[in-house]
C-alpha positions as CSV (number, residue, x, y, z in Angstrom):
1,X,-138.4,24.0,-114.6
2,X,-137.8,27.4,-113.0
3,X,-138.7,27.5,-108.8
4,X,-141.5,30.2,-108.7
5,X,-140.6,30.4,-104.8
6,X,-138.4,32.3,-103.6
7,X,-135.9,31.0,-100.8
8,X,-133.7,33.7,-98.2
9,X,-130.7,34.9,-99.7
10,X,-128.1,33.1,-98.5
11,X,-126.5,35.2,-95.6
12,X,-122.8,33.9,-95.1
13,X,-121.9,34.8,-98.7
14,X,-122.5,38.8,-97.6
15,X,-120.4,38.1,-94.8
16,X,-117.4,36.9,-96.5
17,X,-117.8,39.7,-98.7
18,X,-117.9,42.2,-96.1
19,X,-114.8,40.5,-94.2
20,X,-112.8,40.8,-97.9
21,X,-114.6,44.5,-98.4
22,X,-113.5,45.5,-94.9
23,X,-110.2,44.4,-95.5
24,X,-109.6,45.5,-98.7
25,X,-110.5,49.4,-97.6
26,X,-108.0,49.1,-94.6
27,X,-105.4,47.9,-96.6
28,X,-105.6,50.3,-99.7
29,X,-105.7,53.5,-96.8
30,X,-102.5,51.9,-95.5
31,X,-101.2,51.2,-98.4
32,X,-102.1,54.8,-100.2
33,X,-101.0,57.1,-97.6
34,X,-97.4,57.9,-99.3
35,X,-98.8,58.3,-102.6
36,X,-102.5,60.3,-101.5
37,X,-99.5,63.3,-99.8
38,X,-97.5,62.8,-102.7
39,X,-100.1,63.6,-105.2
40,X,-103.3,65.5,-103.6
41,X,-101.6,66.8,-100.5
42,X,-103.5,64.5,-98.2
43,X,-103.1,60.9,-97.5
44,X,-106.8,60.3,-97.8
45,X,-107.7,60.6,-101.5
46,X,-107.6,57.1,-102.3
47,X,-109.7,56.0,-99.8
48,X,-112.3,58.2,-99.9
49,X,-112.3,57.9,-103.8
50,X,-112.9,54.5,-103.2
51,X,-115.2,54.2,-100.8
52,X,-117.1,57.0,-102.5
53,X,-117.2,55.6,-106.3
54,X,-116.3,52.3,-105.9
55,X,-117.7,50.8,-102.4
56,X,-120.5,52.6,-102.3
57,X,-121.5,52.5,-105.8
58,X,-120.4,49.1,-105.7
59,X,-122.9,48.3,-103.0
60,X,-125.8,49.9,-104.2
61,X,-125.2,47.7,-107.7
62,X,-124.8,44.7,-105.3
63,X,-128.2,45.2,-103.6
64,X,-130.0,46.4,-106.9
65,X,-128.6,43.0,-108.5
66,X,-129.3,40.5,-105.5
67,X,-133.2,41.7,-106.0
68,X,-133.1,41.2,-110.1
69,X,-134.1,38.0,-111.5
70,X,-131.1,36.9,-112.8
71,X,-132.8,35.7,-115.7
72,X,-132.6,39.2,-117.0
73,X,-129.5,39.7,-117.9
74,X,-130.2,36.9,-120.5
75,X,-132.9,38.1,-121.8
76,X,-131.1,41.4,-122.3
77,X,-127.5,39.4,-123.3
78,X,-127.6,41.2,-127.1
79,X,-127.9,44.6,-125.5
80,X,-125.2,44.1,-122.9
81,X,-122.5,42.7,-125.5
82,X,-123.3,45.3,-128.2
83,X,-122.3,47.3,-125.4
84,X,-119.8,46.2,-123.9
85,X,-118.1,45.5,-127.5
86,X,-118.7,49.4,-128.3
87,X,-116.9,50.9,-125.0
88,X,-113.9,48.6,-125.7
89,X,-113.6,49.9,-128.8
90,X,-114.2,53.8,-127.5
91,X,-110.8,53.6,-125.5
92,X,-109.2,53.6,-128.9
93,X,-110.5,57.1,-129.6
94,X,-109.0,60.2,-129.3
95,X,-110.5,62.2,-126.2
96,X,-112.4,59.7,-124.7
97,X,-109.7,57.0,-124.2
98,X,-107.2,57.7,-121.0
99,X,-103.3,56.5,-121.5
100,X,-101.2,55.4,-119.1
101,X,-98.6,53.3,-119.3
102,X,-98.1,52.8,-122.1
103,X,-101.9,51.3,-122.0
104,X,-105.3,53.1,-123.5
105,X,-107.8,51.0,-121.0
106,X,-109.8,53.9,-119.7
107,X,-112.4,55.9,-121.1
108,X,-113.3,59.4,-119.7
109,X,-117.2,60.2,-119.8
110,X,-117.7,63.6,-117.5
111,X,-116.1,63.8,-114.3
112,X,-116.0,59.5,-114.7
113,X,-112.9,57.1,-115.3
114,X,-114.8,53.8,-116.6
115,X,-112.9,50.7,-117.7
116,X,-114.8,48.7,-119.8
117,X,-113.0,45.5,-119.8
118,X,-114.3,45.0,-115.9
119,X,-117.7,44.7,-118.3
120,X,-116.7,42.5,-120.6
121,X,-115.7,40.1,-118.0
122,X,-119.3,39.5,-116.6
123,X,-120.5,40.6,-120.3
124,X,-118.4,37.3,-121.3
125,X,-119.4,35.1,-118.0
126,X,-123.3,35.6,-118.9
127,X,-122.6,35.1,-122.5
128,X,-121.2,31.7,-122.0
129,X,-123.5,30.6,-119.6
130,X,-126.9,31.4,-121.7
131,X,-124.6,29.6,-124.4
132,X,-124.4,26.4,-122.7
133,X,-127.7,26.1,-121.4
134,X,-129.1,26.8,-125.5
135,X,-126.6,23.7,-126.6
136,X,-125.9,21.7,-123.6
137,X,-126.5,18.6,-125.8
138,X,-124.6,19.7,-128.4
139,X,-121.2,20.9,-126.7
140,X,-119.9,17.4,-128.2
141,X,-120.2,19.0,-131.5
142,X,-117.0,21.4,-132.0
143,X,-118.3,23.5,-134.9
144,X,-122.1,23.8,-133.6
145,X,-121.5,23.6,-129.9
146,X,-117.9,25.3,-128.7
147,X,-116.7,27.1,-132.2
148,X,-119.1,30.2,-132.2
149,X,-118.8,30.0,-128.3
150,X,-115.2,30.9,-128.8
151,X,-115.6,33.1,-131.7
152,X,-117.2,35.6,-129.1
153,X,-114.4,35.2,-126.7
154,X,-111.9,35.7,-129.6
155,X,-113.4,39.0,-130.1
156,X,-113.2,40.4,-127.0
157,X,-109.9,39.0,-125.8
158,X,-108.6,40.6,-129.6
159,X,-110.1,44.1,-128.5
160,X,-108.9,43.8,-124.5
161,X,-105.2,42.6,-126.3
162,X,-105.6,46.1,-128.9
163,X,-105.5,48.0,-125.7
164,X,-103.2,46.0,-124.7
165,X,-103.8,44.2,-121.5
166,X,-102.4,40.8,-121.6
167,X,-103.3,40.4,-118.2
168,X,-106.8,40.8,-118.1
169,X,-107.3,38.7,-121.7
170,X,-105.7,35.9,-119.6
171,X,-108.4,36.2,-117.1
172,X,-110.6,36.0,-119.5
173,X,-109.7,32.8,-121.2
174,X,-109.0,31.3,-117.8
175,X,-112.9,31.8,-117.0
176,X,-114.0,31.4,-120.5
177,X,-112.2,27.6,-120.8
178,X,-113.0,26.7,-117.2
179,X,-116.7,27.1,-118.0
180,X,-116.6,25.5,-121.2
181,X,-114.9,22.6,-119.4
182,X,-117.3,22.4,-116.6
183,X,-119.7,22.7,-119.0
184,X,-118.9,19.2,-120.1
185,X,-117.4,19.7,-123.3
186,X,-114.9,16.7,-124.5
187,X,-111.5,16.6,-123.2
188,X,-109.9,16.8,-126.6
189,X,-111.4,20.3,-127.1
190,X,-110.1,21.0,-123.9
191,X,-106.8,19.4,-124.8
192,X,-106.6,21.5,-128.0
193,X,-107.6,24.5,-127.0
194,X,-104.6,24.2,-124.0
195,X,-102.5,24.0,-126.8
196,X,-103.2,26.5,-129.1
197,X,-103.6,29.0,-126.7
198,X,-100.1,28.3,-125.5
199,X,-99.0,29.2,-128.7
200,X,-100.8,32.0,-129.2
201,X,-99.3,33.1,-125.8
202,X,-96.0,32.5,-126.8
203,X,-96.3,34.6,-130.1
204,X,-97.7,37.3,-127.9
205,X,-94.9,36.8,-125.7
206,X,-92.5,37.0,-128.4
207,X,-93.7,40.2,-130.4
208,X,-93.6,42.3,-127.5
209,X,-89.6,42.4,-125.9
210,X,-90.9,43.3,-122.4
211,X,-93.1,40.9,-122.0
212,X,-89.9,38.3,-122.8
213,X,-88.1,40.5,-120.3
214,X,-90.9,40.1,-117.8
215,X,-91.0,35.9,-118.5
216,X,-86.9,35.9,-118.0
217,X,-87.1,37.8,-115.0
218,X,-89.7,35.6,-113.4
219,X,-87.1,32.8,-114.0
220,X,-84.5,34.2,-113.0
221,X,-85.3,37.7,-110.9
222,X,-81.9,38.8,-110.3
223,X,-82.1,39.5,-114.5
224,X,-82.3,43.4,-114.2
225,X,-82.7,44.4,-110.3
226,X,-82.8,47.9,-111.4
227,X,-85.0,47.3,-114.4
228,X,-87.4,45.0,-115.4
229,X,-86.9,42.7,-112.0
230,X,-87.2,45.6,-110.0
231,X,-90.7,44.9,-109.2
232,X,-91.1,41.2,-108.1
233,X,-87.5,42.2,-106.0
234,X,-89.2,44.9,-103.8
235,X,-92.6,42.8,-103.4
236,X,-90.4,39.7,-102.2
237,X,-88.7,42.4,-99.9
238,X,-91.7,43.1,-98.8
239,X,-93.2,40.2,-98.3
240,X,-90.2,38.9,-96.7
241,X,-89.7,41.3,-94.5
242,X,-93.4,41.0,-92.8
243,X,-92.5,37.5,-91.6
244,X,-94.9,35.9,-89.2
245,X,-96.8,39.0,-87.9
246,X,-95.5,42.2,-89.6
247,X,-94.2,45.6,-89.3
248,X,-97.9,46.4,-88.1
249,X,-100.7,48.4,-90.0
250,X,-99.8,51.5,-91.3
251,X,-96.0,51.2,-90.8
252,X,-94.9,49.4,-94.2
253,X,-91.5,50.7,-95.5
254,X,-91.6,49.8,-98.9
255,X,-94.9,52.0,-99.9
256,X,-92.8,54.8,-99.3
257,X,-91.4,54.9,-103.2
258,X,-89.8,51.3,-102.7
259,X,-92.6,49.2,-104.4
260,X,-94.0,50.2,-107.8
261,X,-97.6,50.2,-107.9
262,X,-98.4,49.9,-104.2
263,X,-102.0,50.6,-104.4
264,X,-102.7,47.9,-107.7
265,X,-101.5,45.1,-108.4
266,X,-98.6,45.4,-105.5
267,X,-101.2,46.2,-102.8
268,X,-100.5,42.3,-101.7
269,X,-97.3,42.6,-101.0
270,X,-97.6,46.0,-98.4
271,X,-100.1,43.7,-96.8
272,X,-97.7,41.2,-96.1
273,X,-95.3,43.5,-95.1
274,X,-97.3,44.9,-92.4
275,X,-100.0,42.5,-91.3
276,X,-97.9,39.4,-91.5
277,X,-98.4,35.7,-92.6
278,X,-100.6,35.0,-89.9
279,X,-102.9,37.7,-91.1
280,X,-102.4,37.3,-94.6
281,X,-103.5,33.8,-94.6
282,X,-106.8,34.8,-92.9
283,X,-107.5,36.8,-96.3
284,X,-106.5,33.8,-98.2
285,X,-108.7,32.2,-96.6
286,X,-111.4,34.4,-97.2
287,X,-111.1,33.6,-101.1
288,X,-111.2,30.0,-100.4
289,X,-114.6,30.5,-98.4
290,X,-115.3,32.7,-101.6
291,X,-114.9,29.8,-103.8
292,X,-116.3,27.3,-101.9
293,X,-120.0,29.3,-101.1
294,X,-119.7,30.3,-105.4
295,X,-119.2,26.4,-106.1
296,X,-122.3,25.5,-103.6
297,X,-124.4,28.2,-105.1
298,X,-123.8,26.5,-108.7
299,X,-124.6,23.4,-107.8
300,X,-128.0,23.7,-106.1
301,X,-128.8,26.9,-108.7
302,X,-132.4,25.7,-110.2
303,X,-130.9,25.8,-113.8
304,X,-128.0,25.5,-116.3
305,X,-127.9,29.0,-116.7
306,X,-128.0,29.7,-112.8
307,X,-125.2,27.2,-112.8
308,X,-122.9,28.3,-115.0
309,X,-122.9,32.3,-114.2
310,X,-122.2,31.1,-110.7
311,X,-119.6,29.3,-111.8
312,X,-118.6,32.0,-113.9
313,X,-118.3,34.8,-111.4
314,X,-116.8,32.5,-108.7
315,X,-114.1,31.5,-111.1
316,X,-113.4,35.1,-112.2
317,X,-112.8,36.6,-108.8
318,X,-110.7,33.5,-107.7
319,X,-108.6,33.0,-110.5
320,X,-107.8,36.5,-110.6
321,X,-107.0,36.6,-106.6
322,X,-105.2,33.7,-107.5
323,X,-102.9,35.5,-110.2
324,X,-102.4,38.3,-108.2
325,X,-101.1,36.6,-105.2
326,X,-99.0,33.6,-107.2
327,X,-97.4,37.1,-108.6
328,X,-96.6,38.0,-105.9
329,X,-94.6,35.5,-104.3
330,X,-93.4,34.7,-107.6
331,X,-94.7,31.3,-108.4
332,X,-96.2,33.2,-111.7
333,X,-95.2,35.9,-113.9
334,X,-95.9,39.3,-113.7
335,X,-99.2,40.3,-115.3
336,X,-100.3,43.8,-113.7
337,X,-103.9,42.0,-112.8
338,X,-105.4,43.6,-109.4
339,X,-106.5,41.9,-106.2
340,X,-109.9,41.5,-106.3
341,X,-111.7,43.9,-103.6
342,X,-108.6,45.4,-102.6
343,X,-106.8,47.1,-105.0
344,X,-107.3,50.5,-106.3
345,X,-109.8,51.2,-108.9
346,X,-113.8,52.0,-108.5
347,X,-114.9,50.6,-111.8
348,X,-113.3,46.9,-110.7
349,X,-114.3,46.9,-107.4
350,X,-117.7,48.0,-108.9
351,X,-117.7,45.2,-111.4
352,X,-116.8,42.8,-109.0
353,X,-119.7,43.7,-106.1
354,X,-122.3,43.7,-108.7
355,X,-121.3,40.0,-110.0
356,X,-121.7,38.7,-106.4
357,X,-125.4,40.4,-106.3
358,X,-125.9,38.0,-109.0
359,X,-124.7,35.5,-107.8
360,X,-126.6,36.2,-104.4
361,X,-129.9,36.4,-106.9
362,X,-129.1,32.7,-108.1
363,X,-128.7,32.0,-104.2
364,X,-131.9,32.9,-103.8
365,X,-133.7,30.8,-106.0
366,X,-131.5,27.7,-104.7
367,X,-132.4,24.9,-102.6
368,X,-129.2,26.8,-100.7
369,X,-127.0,25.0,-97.6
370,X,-126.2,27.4,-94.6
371,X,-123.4,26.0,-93.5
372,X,-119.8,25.5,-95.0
């Protein structure tokens, strides 16, 4: 039964937020000065397009969604994935969908650049969760309890693939399986799905020649140092080269046309380079704080949908800070997927604040501990 009172939101979550917020923002400025001149003539584009459209819209959603019940976004769940299904689809079209890349993951609506596969994410994550709690005693059952489950998934990780994005489809999966199995479904499901997926994977792998270029180089990175391995070579330099304490802030030397993609998915590696392991580890362990708060939030949330979305969102942002950084330092291949709260892009950092108001909603309505 549902807790009519209402407890105090829990207060160190917003503070771990605001340490990975703060941090974030310092780093991108660093990080974007080089490319800000380069492009707009200033060095200050970046930031202030993110703290204008992302942080600050991204705040504002965070608030707004802390003081919703989060029992509304179920009740609203058919809305949100005819939605989110329809904007995936809309990147496809001509004049609304934004290329680069060699990618079509953007949609342009007025003055706006919206990615709508930062929705489907938390789209996917509430899914899941009112899923569960509906069968929770039949998750034994594969074709009653998991199989439509993943039908749903398959659909949007085929649409987030047509784009394509590999990287965030992996995500995706990652979060979708680890609910499922926290969930409690049976560990030969589990076991199966592992194995399929790998197969699917390696097809994908295999259709596409960069992405078997990408997989050789991570074995092997001296592959194509002027190619392909160009990327995870400069972030190692980079990495390398910030040692114990760093260059210092600000004074990173391979932003300056070194390092591709210095203010996305390579924005670890400058801060390395200039803060240093010492600092670095202080925003790893920020994420492990993250995860630890998200995993005592799901288990005193009130119900199994509570539960689950908190796991959901606390999974998402981890897993994906995970796969950024493990990119990084090459201990997994190259995917392109961002660092959560720090690199560039207002509709990700947007998607990513509002999923912690959730989760501070469920907080709320949790017998919640104040300590870690």
């Amino acid at each position: 039964m549902r807790k009519t009172a209402f407890e105090k939101i829990d207060y160190i979550m917003p503070l771990i937020i605001g340490g990975l917020l703060t941090f974030g923002l310092m780093v991108l400025y660093s990080a974007s000065t080089v490319q800000s001149f380069a492009n707009f003539g200033n060095t200050s584009y970046y930031i202030l397009h993110q703290l204008l459209y992302g942080a600050g819209i991204g705040l504002v959603a965070l608030v707004i969604c802390s003081k919703i019940d989060y029992h509304i976004w179920q009740k609203y769940l058919g809305f949100l994935i005819g939605l989110s299904l329809l904007l995936l689809l809309m990147v496809k079209i001509p004049g609304l969908g934004f290329e680069s890349g060699g990618a079509t993951r953007w949609l342009h609506i007025g003055a706006f650049t919206f990615q709508p596969a930062e929705l489907a994410k938390l789209v996917i994550i509430i899914y899941l969760a009112s899923w569960v709690e509906k069968k929770k005693n039949h998750l034994h059952d594969f074709y009653s309890g998991v199989l439509p489950s993943l039908i749903i998934v398959g659909l949007f990780s085929a649409l987030i693939l047509w784009q394509p994005d590999l990287g965030t489809m992996l995500i995706l999966l990652l979060v979708a399986f680890f609910m499922l199995f926290t969930a409690g479904i049976p560990w030969k499901y589990f076991f199966y799905s592992i194995i399929s997926g790998s197969l699917a994977l390696y097809l994908l792998i295999r259709l596409e020649p960069y992405r078997v270029r990408r997989l050789t180089t991570f074995f092997n990175p001296a592959f194509d140092p002027k190619g392909i391995s160009y990327q995870i070579n400069q972030a190692l330099l980079a990495i390398g080269s910030g040692s114990l304490f760093g260059f210092g802030y600000g004074l990173s030397r391979q932003k300056h046309y070194y390092l591709p993609e210095v203010i996305n998915d390579s924005i670890f590696a400058v801060m390395a380079e200039e803060l240093g392991f010492f600092r670095v580890i202080i925003v790893i362990f920020l994420f492990v704080l993250f995860a630890v708060k998200g995993a005592q939030i799901a288990k005193k949330a009130p119900d199994m949908f509570g539960k689950m979305v908190a796991i959901g969102i606390t999974s998402w942002i981890v897993l994906q800070a995970a796969v950024n950084i493990g990119a990084m330092v090459n201990i997994l291949p190259l995917t392109g997927i961002p660092l959560p709260f720090f690199s560039y892009g207002s509709t990700a950092l947007i998607a990513n604040l509002a999923a912690v108001g959730i989760l501070l909603n469920i907080s709320k309505h949790s017998g919640k501990v104040n300590s870690i």
